[in-house]
C-alpha positions in Angstrom: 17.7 39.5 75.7 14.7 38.6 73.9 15.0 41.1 71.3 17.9 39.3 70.5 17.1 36.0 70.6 14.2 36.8 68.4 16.4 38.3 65.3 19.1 35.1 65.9 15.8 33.3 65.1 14.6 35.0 62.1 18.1 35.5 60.3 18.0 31.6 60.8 14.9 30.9 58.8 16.0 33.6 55.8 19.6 31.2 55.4 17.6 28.2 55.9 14.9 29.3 53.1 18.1 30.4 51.0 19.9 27.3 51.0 16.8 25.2 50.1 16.6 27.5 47.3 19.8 26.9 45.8 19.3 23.5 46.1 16.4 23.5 44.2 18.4 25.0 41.5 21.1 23.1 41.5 18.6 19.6 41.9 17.0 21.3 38.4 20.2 22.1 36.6 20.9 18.6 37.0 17.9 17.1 36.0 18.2 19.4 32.5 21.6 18.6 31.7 20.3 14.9 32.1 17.1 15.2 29.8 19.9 17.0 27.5 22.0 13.7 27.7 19.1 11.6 26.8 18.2 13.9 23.8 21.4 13.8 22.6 21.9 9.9 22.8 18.1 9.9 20.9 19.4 11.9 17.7 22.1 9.1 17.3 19.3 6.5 16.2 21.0 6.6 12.7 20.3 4.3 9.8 22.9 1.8 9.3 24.7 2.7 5.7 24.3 0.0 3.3 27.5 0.7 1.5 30.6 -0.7 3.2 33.4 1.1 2.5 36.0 -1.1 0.9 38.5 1.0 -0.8 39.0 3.5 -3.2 36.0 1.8 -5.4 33.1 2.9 -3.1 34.7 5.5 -1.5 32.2 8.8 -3.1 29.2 6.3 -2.7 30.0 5.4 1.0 30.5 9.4 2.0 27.4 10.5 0.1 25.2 8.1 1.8 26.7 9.1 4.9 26.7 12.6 4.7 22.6 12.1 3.7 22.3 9.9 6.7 23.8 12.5 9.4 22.3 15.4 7.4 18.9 13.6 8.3 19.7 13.9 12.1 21.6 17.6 11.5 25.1 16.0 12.7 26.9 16.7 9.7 28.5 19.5 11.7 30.8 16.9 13.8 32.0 14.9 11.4 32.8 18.2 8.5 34.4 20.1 11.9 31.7 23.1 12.0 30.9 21.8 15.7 33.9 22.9 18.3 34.3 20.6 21.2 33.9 22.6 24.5 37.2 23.2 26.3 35.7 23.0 29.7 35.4 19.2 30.2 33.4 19.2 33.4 30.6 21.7 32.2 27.6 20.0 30.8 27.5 20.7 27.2 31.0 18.6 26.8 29.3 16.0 28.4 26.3 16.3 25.4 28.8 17.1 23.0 31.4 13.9 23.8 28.1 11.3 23.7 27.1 12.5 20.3 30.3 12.9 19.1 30.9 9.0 20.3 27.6 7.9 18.8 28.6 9.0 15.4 32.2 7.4 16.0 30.3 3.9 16.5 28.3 4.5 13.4 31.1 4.9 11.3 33.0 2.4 12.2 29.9 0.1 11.7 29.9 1.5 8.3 33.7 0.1 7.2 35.0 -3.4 5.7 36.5 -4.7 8.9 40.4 -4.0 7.5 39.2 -0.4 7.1 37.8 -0.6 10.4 41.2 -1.4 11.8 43.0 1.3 10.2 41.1 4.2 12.1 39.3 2.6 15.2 41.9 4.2 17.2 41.5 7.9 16.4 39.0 9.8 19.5 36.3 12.0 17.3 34.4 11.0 14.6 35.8 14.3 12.5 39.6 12.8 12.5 38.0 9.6 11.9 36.1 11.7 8.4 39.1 13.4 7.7 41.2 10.1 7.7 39.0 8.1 5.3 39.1 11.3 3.1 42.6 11.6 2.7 43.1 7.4 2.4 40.2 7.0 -0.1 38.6 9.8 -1.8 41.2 10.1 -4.9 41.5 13.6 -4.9 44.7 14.3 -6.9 44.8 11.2 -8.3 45.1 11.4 -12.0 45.6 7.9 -12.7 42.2 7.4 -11.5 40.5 10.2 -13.2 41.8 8.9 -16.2 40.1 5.2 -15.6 37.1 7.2 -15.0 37.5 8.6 -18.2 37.9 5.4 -20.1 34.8 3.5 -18.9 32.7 6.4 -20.0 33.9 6.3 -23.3 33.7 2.8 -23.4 30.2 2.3 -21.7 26.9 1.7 -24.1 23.8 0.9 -23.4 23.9 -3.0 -25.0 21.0 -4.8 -24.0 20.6 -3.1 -20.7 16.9 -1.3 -20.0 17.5 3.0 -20.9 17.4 3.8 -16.6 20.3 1.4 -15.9 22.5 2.7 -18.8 21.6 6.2 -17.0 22.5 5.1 -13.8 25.9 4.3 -14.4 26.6 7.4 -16.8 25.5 9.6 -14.2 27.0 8.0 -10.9 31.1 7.6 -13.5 29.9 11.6 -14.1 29.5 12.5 -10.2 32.9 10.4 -9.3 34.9 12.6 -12.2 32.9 16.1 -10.5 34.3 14.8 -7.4 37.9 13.9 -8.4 38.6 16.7 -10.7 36.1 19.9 -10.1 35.4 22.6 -12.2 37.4 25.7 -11.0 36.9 29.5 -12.4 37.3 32.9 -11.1 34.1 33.6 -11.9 30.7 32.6 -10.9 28.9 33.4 -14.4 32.3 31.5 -16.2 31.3 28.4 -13.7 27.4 28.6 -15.4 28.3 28.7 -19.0 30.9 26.1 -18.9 28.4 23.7 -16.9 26.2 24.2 -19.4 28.6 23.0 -22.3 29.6 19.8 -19.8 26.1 18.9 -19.9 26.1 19.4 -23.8 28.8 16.8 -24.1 26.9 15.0 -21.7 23.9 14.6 -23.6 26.0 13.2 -26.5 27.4 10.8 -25.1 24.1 9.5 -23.8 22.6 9.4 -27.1 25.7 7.8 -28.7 25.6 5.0 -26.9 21.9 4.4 -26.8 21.1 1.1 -28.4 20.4 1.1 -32.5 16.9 0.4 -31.9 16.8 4.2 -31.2 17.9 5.1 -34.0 15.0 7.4 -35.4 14.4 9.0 -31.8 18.1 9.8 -31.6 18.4 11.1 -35.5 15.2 13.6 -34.4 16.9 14.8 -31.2 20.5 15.3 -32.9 19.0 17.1 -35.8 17.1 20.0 -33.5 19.3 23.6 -33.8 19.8 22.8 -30.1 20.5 19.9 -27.8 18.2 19.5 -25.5 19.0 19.4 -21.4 20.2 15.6 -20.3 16.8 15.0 -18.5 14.7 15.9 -21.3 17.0 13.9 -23.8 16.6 10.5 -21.1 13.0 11.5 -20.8 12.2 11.4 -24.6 14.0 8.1 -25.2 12.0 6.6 -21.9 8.9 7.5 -23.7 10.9 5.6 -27.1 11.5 2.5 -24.8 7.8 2.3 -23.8 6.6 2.7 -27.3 8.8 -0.4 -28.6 8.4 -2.7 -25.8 4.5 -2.2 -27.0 5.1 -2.7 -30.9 7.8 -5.7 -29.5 4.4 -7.6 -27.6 2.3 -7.1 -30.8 4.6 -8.7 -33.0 5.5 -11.0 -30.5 1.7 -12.3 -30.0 1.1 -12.4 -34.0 4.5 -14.6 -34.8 3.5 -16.9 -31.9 -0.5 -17.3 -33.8 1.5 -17.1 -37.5 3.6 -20.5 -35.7 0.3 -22.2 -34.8 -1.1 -21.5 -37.9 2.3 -23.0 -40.1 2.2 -26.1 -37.6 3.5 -28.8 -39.5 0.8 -31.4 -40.2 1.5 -35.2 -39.1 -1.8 -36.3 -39.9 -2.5 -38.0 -43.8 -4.8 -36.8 -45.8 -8.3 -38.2 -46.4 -8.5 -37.3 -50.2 -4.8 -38.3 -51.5 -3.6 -40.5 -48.6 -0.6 -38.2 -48.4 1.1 -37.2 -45.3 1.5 -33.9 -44.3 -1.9 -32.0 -44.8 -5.6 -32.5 -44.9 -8.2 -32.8 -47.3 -9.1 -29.3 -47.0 -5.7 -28.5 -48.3 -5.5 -31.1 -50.9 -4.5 -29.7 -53.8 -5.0 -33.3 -56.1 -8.3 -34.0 -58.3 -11.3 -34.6 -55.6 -11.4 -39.0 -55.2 -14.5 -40.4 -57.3 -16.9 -43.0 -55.2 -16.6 -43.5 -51.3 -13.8 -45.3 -49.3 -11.0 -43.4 -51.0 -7.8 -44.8 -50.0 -8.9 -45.8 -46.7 -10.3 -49.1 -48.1 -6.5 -50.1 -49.1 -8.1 -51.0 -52.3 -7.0 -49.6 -55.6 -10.4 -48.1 -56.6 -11.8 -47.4 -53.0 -14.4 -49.7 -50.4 -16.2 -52.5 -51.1 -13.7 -53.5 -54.6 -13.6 -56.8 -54.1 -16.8 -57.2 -52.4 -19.4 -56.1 -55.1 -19.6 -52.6 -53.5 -19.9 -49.4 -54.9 -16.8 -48.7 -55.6 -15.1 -49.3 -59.0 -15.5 -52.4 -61.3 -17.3 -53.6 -58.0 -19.9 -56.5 -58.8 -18.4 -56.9 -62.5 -15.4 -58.4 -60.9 -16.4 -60.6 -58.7 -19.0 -62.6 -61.0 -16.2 -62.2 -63.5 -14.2 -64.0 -61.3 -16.6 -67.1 -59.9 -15.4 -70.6 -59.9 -19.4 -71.9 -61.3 -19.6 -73.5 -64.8 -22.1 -70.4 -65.4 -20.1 -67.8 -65.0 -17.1 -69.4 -66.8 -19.4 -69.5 -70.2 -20.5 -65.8 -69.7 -16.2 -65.6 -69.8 -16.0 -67.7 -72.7 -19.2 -65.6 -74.5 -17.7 -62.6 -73.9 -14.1 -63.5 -75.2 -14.9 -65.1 -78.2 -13.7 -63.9 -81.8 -10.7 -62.4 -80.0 -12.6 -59.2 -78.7 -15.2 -58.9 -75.9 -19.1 -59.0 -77.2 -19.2 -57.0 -74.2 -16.7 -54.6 -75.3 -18.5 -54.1 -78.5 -21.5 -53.5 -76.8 -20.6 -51.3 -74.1 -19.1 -49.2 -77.5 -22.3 -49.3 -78.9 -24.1 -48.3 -75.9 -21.6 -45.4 -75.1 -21.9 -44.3 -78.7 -26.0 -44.8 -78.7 -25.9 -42.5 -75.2 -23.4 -40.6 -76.1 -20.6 -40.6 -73.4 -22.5 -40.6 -70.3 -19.4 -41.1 -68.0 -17.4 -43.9 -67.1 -19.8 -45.3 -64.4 -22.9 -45.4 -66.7 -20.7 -47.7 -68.6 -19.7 -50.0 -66.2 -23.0 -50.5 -65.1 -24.1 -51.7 -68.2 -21.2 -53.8 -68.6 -22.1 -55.2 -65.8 -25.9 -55.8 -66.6 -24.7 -57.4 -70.3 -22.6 -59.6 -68.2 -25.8 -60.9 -65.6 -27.5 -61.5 -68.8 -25.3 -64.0 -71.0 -24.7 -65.8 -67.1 -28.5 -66.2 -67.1 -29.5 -67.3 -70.4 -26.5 -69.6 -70.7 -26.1 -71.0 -74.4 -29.2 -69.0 -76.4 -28.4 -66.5 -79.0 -27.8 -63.8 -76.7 -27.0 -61.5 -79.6 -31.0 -61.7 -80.3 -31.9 -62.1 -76.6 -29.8 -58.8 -75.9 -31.4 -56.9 -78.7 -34.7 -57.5 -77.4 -34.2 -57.1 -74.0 -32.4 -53.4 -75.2 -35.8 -52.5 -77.3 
């Protein structure tokens, strides 16, 4: 009785240590399937596309990004269809697979112009959702668009716009018409050479419409035996760009110092009292005396004032109210011809033409000395004071 009790006992204890066992399994199972969830829903921390889709318009823009934004996370596979959804629905990788699969449906649809939106929001997976846009918005098979495409290239030219913007735009209306209407041969090497006569095409149309400021680096590149590749034709007319925005500061900085220099002058000038230059410019005869113009007399400073300037004492004894100087007038006027006259001749002739201030000095001095000796002979009075 014993004996049996005993084995009752022990087969007891080898259930009890199986069933805690299993549940040890089961309690792990369940804690992997849930770091699995949370790994899963950690992959989905996507970038938000900046692109909207709108239309037809953005539509290859809009994908591309997006495809480069799930490719970052490896997801492309649910929205291209190359991940299956499982068929059991209970099992735990449906569980991983439907909260990925819904993560990328609520990026999309954050991705669309809210009319856009509406048209797909319905759809359960994020690869109907992909296929959808695709078949609503990517132009495939549309000629009429193809041909647009094909218009604006012919039509676009660089203008005034800098060399990697006119790029840009070639190169993105290029990747639309790759997209809309592919290249298709039978043969791989076929494919190669007639890429390679796209691109040559390519490359002429680039340097075609290149602004005529690049002229000369364009004649050097078109006259080579062979065109060269559509980078290195953008690269050489970069370099260009660089080299004439230089030359375009230099000129720039030696007009603005040639303007400075041609300012028109305001100022007049000290030698001719005409406006519009300066004395160092002047091209008249150099003034004789002091005072100039600036005096406002005729024959500069001091005229009327017994100065230095012209005629300056002469004139103003000349002109005295006293009985004096009227007889020096009336001496010198007599006989119809200045005494002074004849002998400021006869002192020009004696000297010799000294200049035409030596000579009204000594006009001046004859004059002092008739005023002073009033009614003597001054023609004998003059002669001696001359010996």
């Amino acid at each position: 009785m014993s004996e049996d009790l005993a084995k009752a006992l022990d087969r007891l204890a080898e259930l009890l240590t199986v069933k805690t066992a299993e549940a040890a399994a089961v309690s792990k199972a369940a804690d992997g399937a849930s770091s699995s969830q949370v790994e899963g829903v950690q992959k989905l921390e996507l970038t938000p596309n900046e692109v909207k889709l709108e239309g037809v318009g953005n539509y290859l823009s809009w994908s591309r990004r997006g495809l480069l934004l799930l490719k970052m996370k490896a997801l492309e596979g649910y929205v291209l269809g190359e991940v299956d959804e499982p068929v059991e629905k209970k099992s735990v990788e449906w569980k991983k697979w439907s909260t990925t699969d819904s993560g990328i449906l609520a990026w999309l649809l954050s991705s669309l112009s809210p009319s856009v939106a509406a048209s797909v929001e319905a759809l359960p997976t994020a690869k109907e959702v992909w296929e959808a846009l695709s078949q609503m918005y990517s132009g495939k098979g549309n000629v009429m668009l193809v041909s647009q495409l094909e218009d604006r290239v012919h039509d676009l030219t660089q203008g005034e716009k800098p060399v990697v913007t006119y790029v840009a735009e070639l190169k993105q209306l290029w990747a639309d018409l790759d997209h809309l209407d592919p290249l298709v041969l039978a043969h791989p090497e076929c494919v190669v050479v007639a890429k390679k006569w796209v691109e040559g095409r390519r490359v002429l149309k680039f340097l075609k419409g290149l602004n005529p400021k690049f002229e000369n680096r364009r004649a050097s590149l078109m006259h080579e035996t062979r065109l060269p590749s559509l980078e290195a034709a953008i690269a050489a007319i970069g370099q260009e760009e660089t080299r004439l925005k230089s030359n375009e500061k230099e000129e720039f900085t030696q007009r603005l110092a040639y303007l400075v220099s041609e300012r028109q002058e305001t100022r007049d000038c000290y030698n001719c009292g005409v406006n519009g230059h300066l004395s160092h410019q002047c091209t008249a005869p150099p003034r004789r005396g002091r005072g100039g113009f600036r005096g406002g007399g005729r024959y500069g400073r001091g005229y009327y004032r017994g100065g230095r300037g012209r005629n300056g004492g002469s004139y103003y004894h000349n002109s005295s109210g006293s009985q004096g100087v009227a007889r020096a007038n009336m001496t010198v006027m007599e006989g119809g011809q200045s005494a002074g006259t004849q002998i400021q001749g006869s002192v020009i002739e004696g000297e010799g033409k000294k200049g035409e201030q030596q000579g009204e000095t000594s006009f001046g001095q004859f004059a002092h000395f008739v005023y002073t000796k009033g009614e003597e002979d001054w023609k004998e009075a003059w002669g001696r004071n001359q010996a």
